[in-house]
N, C-alpha and C positions, 0 to 999 in steps of 0.2 A: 420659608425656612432659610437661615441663614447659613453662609458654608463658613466653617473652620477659619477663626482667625479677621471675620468680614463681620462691620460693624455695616448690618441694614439704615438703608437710607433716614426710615420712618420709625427710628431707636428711641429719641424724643417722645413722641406719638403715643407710641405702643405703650410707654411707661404711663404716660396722661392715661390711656385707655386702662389701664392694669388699676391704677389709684381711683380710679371714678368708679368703677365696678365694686373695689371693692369696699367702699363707702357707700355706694347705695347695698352691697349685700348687706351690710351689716346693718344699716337701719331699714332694713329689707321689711315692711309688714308692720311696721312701728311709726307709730305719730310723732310729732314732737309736742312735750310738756307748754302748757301756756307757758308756765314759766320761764321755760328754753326760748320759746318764741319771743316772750315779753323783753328779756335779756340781747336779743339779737336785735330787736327795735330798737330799744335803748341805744346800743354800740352803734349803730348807723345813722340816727337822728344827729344835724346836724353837718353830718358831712357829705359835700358831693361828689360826685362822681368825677374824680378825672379827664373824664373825654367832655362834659358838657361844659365845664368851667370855661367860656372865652371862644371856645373853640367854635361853636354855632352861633355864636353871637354875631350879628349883623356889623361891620363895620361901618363907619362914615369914610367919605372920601378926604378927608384931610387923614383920618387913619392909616388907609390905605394908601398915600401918598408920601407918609410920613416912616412907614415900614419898607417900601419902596425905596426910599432914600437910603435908610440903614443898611440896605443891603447893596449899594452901589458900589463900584469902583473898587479901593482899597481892603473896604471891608466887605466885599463880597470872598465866598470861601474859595473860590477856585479861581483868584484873583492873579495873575501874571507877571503883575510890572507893567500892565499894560502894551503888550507885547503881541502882535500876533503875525504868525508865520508871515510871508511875503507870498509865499504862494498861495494860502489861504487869501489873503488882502485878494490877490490877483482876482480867484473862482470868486468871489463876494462883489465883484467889481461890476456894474452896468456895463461895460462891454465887453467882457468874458460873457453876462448873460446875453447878449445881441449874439455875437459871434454863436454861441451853443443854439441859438435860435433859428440864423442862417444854415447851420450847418443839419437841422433836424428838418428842414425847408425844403434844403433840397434832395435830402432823400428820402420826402414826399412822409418821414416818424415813422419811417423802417427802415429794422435792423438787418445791416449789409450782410453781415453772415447765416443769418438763420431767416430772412424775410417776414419774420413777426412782424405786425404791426398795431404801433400804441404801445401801452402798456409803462414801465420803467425804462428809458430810455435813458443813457447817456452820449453827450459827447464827447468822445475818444481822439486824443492828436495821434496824428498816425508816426510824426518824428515825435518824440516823449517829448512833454512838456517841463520836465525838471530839466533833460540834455538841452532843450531851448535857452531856456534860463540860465545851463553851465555857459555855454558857448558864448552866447551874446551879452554876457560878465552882468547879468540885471539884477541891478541889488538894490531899485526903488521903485513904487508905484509908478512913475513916470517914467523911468525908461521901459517900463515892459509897455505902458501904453503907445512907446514912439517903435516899440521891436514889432515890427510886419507880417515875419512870421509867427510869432506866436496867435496874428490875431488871421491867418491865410486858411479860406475855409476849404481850399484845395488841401488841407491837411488836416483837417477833420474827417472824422466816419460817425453815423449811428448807429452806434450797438447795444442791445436789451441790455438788461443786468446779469443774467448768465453768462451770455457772449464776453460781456467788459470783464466777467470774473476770468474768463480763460486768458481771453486778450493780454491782461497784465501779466 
């Protein structure tokens, strides 16, 4: 029951539900005429379906390779300018993942505050990693590789994914 003024989530739904009921009441106990049938054959001979046109068809690998292409770089749709954060580059970096490795190493992939162990695990700088980055002016992939602190696992922690939601 809906309250006053509240359009129900499944308003959509219930209308589909409302139209199909009452389409079947109405040919409720009733056959349909061959010639009704023969008419409906007719209208449909010829045309396919929508979803199998292409869509299950087996590709080849120059196909596949070739829709691959089109959708690269500039003419991809969520394409940037080819642009992406610094500090994203940084996490994406083979010694960010070293460093996150050492630092899950040595507290044996449990989490300092709650003593879970395994599970969704991150590691957390305990100086904020963006303040790193203010301070020590890093505005290329190569200087964050030569900044020591950012990569000092004396400032790492491992904390579950609960914990990190508090933490921040």
């Amino acid at each position: 029951m809906a309250l006053k003024g509240h359009i129900p989530w499944n308003k959509g739904i219930a209308r589909k539900e409302q139209t199909k009921r009452k389409i079947s009441e109405s040919h409720k106990g009733k056959s349909l005429s061959e010639k009704h049938k023969q008419k409906i054959s007719n209208t449909s001979k010829g045309h396919k379906k929508s979803s199998t046109i292409n869509y299950h068809k087996p590709k080849s690998v120059v196909h596949k390779r070739k829709m691959s292409e089109a959708h690269r770089g500039e003419k991809a749709y969520n394409w940037k300018g080819g642009i992406k954060k610094l500090a994203q580059r940084i996490r994406d970096s083979s010694k960010y993942r070293i460093w996150r490795l050492k630092v899950f190493e040595r507290d044996k992939f449990t989490c300092v505050n709650c003593h879970n162990i395994g599970g969704i695990l991150n590691a957390h700088h305990i100086k904020k990693f963006y303040i790193i980055l203010k301070e020590k002016k890093v505005k290329t992939l190569e200087e964050a590789d030569n900044c020591k602190e950012l990569w000092d696992v004396n400032n790492g922690v491992t904390l579950c994914i609960k914990c990190h939601g508090i933490e921040r």
